[in-house]
C-alpha positions in Angstrom: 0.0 0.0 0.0 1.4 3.4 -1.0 1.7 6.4 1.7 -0.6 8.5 -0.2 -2.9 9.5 -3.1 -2.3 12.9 -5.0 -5.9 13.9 -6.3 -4.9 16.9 -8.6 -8.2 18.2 -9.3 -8.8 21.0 -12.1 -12.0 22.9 -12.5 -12.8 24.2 -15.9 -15.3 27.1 -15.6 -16.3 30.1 -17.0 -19.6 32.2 -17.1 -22.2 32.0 -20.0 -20.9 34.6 -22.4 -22.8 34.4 -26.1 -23.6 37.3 -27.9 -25.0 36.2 -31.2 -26.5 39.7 -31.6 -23.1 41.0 -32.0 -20.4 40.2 -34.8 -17.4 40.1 -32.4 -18.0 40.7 -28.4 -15.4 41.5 -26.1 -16.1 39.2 -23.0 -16.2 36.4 -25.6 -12.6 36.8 -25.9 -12.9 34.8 -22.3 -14.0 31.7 -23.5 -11.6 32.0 -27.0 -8.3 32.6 -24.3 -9.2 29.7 -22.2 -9.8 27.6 -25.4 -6.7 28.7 -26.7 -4.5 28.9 -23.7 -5.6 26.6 -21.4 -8.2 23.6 -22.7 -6.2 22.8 -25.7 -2.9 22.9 -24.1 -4.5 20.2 -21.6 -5.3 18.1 -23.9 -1.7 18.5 -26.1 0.1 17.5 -23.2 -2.5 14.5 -22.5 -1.8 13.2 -25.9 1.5 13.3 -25.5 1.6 11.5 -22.1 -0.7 8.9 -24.2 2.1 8.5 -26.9 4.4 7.9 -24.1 2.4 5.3 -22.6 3.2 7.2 -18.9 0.0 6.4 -17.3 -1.5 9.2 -15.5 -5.0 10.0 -13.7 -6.5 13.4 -13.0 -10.1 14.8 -12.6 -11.5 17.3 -14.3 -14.6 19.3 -13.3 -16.4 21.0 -16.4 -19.2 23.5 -15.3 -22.3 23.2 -17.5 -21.9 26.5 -18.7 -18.6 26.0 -19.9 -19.7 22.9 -21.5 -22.6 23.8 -23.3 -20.2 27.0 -24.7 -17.8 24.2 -25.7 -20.7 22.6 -27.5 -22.3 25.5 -29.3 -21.7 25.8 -33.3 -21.3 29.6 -33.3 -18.8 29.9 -30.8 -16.9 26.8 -31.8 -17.1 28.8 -35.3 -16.2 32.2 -33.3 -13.4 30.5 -31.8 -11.6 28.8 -34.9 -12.1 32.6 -36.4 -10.4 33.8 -33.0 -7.8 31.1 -33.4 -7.1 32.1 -37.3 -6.5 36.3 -36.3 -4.0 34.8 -33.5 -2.2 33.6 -36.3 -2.1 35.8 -39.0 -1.3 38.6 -35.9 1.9 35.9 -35.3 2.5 35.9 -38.9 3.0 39.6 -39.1 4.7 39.8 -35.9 7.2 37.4 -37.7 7.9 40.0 -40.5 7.7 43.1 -38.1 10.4 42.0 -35.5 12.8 40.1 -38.4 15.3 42.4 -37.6 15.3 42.1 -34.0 16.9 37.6 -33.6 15.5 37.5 -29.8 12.0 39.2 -30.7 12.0 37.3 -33.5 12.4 33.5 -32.1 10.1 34.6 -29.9 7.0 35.7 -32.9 7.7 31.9 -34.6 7.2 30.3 -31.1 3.9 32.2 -31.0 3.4 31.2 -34.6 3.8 27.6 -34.1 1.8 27.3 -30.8 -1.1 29.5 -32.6 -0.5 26.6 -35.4 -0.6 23.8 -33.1 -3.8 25.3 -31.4 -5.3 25.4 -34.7 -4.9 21.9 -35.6 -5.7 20.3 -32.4 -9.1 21.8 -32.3 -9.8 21.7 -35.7 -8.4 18.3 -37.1 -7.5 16.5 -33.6 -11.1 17.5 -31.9 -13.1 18.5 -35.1 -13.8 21.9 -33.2 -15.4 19.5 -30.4 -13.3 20.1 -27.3 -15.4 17.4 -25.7 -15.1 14.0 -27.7 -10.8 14.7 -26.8 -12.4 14.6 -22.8 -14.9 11.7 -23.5 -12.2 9.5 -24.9 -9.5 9.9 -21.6 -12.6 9.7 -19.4 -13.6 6.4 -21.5 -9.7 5.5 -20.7 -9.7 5.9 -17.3 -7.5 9.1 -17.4 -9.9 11.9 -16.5 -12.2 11.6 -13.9 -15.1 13.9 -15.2 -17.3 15.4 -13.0 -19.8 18.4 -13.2 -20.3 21.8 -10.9 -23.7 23.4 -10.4 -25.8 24.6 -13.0 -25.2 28.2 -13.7 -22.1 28.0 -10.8 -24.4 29.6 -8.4 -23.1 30.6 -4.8 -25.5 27.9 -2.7 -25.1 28.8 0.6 -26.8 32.1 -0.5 -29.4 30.5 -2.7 -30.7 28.4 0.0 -33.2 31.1 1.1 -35.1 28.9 -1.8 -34.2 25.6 -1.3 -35.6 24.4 -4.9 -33.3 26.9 -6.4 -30.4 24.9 -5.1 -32.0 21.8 -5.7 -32.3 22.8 -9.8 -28.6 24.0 -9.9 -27.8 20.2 -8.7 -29.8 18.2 -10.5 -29.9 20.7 -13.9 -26.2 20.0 -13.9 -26.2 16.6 -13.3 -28.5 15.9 -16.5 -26.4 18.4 -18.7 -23.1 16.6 -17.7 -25.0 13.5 -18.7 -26.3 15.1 -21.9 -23.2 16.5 -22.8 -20.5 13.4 -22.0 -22.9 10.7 -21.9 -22.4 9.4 -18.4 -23.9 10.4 -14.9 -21.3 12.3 -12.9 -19.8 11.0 -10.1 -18.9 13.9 -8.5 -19.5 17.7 -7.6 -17.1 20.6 -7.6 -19.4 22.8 -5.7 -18.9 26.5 -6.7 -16.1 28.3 -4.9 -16.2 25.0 -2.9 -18.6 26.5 -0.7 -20.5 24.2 1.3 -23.6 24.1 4.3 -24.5 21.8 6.6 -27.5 19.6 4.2 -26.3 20.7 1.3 -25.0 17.2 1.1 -28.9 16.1 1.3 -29.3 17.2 -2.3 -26.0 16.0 -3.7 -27.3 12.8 -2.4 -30.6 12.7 -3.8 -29.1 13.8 -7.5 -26.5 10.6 -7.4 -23.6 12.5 -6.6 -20.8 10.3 -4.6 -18.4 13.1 -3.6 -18.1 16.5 -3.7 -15.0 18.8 -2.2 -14.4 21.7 0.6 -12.0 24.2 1.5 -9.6 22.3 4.5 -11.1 24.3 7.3 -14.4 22.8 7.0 -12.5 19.3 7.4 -10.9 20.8 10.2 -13.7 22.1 11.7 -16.3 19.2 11.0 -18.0 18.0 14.1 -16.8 15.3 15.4 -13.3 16.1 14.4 -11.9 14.1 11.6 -8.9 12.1 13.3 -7.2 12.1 10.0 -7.9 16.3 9.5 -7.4 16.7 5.2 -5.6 13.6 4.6 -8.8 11.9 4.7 -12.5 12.1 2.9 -15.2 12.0 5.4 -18.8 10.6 5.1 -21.7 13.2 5.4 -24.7 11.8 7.1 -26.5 11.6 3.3 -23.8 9.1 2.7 -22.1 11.8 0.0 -18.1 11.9 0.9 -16.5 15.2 1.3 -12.7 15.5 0.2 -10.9 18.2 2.0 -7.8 20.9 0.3 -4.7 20.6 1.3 -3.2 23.9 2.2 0.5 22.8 1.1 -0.4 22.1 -2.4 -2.3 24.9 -3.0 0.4 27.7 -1.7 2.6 26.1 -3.9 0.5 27.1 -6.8 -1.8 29.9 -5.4 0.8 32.1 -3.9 1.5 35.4 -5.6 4.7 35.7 -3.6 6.0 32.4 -2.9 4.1 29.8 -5.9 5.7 28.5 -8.5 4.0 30.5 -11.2 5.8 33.8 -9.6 9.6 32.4 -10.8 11.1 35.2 -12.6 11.7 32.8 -15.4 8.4 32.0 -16.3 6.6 34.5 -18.8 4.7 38.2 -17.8 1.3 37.9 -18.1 0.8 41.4 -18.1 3.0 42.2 -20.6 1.2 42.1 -23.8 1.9 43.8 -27.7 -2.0 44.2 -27.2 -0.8 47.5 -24.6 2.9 48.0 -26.4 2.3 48.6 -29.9 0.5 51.3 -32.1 -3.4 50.8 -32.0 -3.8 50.9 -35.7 -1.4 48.0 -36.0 -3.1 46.2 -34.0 -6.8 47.3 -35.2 -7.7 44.1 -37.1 -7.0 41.7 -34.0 -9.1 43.7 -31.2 -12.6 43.0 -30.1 -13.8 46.7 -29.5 -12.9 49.7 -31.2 -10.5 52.2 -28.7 -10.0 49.3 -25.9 -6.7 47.6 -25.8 -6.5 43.7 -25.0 -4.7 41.1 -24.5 -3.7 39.2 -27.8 -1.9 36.7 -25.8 1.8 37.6 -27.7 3.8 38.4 -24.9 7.7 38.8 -25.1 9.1 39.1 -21.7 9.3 37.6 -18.8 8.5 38.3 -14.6 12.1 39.1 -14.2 11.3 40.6 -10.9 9.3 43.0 -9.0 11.1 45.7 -11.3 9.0 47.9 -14.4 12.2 46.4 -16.7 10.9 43.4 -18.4 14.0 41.1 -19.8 12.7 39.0 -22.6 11.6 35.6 -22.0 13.5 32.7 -22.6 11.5 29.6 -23.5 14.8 27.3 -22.3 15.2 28.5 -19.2 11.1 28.4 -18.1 10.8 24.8 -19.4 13.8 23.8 -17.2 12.2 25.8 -14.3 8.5 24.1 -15.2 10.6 20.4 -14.6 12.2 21.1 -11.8 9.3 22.8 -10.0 7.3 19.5 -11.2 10.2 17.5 -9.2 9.9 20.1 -6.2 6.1 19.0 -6.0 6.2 15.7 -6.4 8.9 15.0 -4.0 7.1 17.6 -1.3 4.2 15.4 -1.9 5.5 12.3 -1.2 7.6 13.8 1.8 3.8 14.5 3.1 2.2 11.7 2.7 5.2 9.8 4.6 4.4 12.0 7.6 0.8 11.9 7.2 0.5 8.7 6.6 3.0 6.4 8.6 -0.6 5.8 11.5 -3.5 5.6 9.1 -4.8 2.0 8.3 -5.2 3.4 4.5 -3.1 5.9 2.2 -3.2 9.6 3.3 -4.8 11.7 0.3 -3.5 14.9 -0.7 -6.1 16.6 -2.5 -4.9 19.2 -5.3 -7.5 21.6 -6.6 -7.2 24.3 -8.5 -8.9 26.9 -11.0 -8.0 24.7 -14.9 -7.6 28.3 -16.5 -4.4 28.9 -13.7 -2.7 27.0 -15.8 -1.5 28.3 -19.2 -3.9 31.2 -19.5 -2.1 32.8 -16.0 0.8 30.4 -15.8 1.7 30.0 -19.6 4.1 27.2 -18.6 1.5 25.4 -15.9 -0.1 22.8 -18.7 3.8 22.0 -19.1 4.1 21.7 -15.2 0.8 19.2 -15.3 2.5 17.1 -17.6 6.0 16.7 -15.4 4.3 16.0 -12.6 2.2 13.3 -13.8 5.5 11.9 -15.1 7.1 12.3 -11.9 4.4 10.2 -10.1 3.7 7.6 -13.2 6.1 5.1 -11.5 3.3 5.1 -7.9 5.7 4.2 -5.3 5.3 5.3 -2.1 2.5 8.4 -3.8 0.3 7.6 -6.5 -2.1 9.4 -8.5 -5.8 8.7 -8.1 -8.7 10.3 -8.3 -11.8 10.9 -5.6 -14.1 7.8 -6.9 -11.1 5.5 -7.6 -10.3 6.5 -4.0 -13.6 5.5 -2.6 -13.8 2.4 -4.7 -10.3 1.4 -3.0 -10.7 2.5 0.8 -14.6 2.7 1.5 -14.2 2.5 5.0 -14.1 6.5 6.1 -14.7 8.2 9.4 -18.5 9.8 9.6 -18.3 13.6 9.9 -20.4 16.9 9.0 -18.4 19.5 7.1 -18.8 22.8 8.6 -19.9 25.8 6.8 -16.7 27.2 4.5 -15.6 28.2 1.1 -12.5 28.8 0.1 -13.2 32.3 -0.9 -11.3 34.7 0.7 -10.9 34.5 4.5 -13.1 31.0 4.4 -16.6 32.0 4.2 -18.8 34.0 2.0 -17.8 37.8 2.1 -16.1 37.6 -1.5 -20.3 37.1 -2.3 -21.8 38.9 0.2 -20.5 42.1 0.8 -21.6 46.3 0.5 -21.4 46.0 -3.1 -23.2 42.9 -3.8 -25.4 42.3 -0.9 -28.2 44.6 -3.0 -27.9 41.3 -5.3 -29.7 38.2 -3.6 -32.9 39.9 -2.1 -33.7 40.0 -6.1 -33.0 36.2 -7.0 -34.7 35.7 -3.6 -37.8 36.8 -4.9 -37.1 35.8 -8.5 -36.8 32.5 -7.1 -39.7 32.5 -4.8 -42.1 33.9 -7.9 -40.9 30.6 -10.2 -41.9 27.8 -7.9 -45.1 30.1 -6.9 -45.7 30.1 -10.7 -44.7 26.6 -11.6 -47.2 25.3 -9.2 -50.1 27.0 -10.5 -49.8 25.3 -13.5 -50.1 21.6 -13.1 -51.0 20.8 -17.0 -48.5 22.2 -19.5 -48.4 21.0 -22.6 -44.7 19.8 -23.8 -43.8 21.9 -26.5 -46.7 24.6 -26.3 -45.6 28.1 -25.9 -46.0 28.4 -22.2 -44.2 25.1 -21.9 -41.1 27.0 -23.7 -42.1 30.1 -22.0 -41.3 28.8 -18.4 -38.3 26.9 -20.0 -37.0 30.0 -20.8 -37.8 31.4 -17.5 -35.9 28.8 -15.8 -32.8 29.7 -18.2 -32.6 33.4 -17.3 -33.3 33.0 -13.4 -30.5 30.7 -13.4 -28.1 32.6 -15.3 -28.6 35.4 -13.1 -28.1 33.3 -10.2 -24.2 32.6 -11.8 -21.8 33.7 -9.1 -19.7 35.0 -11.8 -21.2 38.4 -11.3 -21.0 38.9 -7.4 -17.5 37.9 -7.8 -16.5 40.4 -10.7 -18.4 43.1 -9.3 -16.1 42.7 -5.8 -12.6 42.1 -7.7 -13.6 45.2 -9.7 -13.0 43.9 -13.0 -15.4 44.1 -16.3 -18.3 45.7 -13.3 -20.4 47.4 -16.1 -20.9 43.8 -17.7 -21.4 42.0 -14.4 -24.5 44.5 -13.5 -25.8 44.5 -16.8 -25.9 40.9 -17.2 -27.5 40.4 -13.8 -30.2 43.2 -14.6 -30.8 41.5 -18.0 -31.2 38.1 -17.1 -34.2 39.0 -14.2 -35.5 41.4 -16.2 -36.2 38.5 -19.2 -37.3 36.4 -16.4 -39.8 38.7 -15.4 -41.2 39.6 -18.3 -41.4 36.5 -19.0 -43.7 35.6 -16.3 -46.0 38.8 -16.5 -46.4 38.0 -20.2 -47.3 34.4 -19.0 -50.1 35.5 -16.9 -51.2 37.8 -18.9 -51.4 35.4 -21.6 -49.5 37.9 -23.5 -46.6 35.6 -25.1 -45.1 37.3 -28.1 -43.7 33.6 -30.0 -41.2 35.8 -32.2 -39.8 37.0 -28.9 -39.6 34.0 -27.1 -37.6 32.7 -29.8 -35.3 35.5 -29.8 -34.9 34.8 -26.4 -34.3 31.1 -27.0 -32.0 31.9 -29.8 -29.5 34.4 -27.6 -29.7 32.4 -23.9 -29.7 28.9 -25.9 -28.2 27.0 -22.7 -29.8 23.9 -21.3 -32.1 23.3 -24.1 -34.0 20.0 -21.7 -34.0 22.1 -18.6 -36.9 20.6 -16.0 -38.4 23.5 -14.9 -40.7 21.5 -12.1 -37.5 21.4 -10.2 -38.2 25.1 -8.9 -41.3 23.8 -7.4 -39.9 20.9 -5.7 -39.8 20.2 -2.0 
């Protein structure tokens, strides 16, 4: 029996962002970076570790939202057309910096990741990012598992109980829908958990879910194995606890890997160095600089003077920091696990876009640590069900009330300027199960059948807590409120056209043509007990 199990747990998310009533929208740009930069640099590296036969097991949590954006024909189309101005920008960044040998190398690297990019999602995935997860989950590499509907903040939902409950169990059918297999576990969002929320997991299937370490260390009774062990909720669900050591290793700003002054700047892009005309063609709103993702220089130091980046030296620094982990791991795991009857777990999660769209070289830092640990030994690589399936026997304990938002709780959500934010989906949620019980007899496919379908759709998407979280960092605000505003609105109107019998059909399909997410959503689950 080994000392312990790494779970190294990544959780692919981003908000619902489609705009089909624009030509080219900035906050699309979102879900074309993480495509670029982080899903398809994923799955390069998984292929390779294939063609090596190293043997190698991760999970990987894909939110519905992100996966019904991965599935959607006009923004796979939006993406290869995102994916195609990458490269002609590389090609002319070849021919603008051919004087310059240093610059130069650089552009070509550009140009042949933006060329490899291309051709995995086109010819290796066929634009599907999906069928390249369904086929490591069908080989046993890539634990799949879902996150809540719209990646709604639950504690604060639970005013409305069936609001909760439809997050779950909406998510649990898309992931089914989506990959063709129940999942069989929940990253909760922001891993924030209550005491019963566990109740609901249960009753939607869901095996596992996981937690901030302080609420494993602050379940009641006390876990005698504290993070380095799952513990059994009274529903019977299993509740995997982070490990702080792994996650300051990545996390940390100051002392992480990803700050190593040899790894590349992320905010140092030609998108804020060169002149705007230049860079006209490639931007997604007229007058705003972005990021193009071309960056020549590296972190240096906490200095203004950027020395260019070296590709050489980062890779060696990605291996070694690989090495670093695994053998901190494993030193861990000894100590942890010299008195428990079973092997201590050290449980890994982190954000999937960390790596490669933050961390351009953390996709390369995935791949050498799975190398590292593809010989098992005294740590192995496993994943949360595979973990169950091997040890079932596991202390009963409730979780305590945590996140792993900042300082534990829910104040990142919550706070003086969002709290004006839930009294709204409060209400919004309280008028959809008041309105879904009054009508018993719908007929399936009849326009107030679609009509409360479509209801469902926006009071869920305002539920994401995307837009609490944006509005408190301070980042793309405008967008956040506006989103928020427009999604209860629509459900609103919605529902005051419904009993008025005042449905407009061409508007409803307008509707159903912009929000197009979660096309067999149940909306009796907002009436539910």
């Amino acid at each position: 029996m080994p000392n312990g199990c790494l779970l190294l747990v990544l959780h692919a998310h981003l908000p619902y962002v489609r705009h089909p009533e624009h030509e080219r929208f900035l906050e699309e740009r979102w879900f074309f970076e993480a495509v670029t930069e982080t899903y398809i640099p994923l799955i390069k590296f998984f292929d390779r570790l294939k063609a090596e036969n190293v043997p190698f097991q991760l999970t990987l949590s894909v939110s519905p939202t992100l996966a019904n954006m991965m599935e959607d024909a006009l923004l796979r189309q939006r993406c290869l057309r995102h994916l195609d101005l990458s490269l002609q920008l590389a090609e002319n960044e070849c021919e603008r910096t051919k004087d310059w040998p240093d610059v130069h190398a650089l552009a070509q690297m550009y140009r042949r990741l933006f060329e490899e990019a291309r051709s995995i999602f086109v010819d290796r995935c066929g634009t599907r990012l999906v069928s390249a997860l369904q086929q490591y989950a069908e080989s046993g590499n890539l634990e799949l598992i879902t996150c809540a509907g719209t990646h709604g903040y639950l504690p604060l939902l639970n005013a409305e109980p069936a609001a909760v409950k439809a997050q779950i169990f909406t998510a649990v059918d898309e992931h089914a829908r989506i990959f063709g297999l129940k999942p069989k576990g929940m990253w909760i969002p922001e891993c924030a958990y209550y005491p019963g929320l566990d109740e609901v997991l249960a009753q939607a299937g869901i095996r596992y879910f996981l937690v901030d370490g302080h609420g494993i260390e602050h379940a009641e009774p006390a876990p005698q194995f504290g993070v380095h062990a799952p513990v059994y909720c009274p529903s019977g669900v299993a509740a995997f606890g982070r490990h702080a050591m792994t996650s300051k290793l990545v996390w940390s700003t100051s002392v992480g890997y990803p700050a190593d002054p040899n790894y590349r700047e992320y905010y140092r892009d030609i998108g804020f160095d060169l002149d705007p005309a230049y860079l006209a063609p490639y931007q997604y709103a007229p007058g705003i600089r972005q990021n193009t993702g071309i960056k020549y220089h590296r972190i240096t130091g906490k200095t203004d003077h950027k020395a260019l980046y070296n590709p050489d030296w980062s890779a060696e620094t990605a291996r070694r920091h690989a090495r670093d982990f695994a053998q901190r791991c494993r030193e861990q795991a000894r100590r942890a696990g010299g008195g428990m009857p079973f092997p201590a777990v050290i449980v890994s999660p982190y954000d999937a876009e960390l790596f490669g769209h933050w961390w351009f070289e953390g996709p390369q830092w995935i791949y050498h640590v799975l190398r590292e640990l593809a010989s098992g030994g005294d740590l192995e690589m496993s994943t949360p069900a595979a973990y169950l399936n091997a040890y079932p026997v596991q202390q009963k304990s409730v979780p305590s009330a945590s996140s792993w938002g900042r300082n534990g709780y829910s104040e990142h959500w919550v706070n003086p300027k969002t709290e004006w934010m839930w009294r709204p989906l409060h209400e919004a949620a309280a008028r959809m199960r008041q309105t879904v019980r009054e009508r018993t007899f719908v007929s399936l496919g009849s326009v107030e059948d679609r009509a409360l379908r479509q209801a469902g759709r926006e009071l869920m998407l305002a539920q994401a807590s995307d837009w609490p979280f944006i509005i408190t960092n301070g980042t793309t605000e405008q967008y956040a409120k506006r989103r928020f505003h427009e999604h209860l609105h629509r459900f609103h109107d919605l529902l005051t056209r419904l009993d008025r019998r005042e449905i407009d059909a061409a508007s409803l399909q307008a509707l159903e043509s912009m929000d197009a997410i979660f096309p067999k959503l149940d909306y009796q689950l907002f009436a539910s007990e």
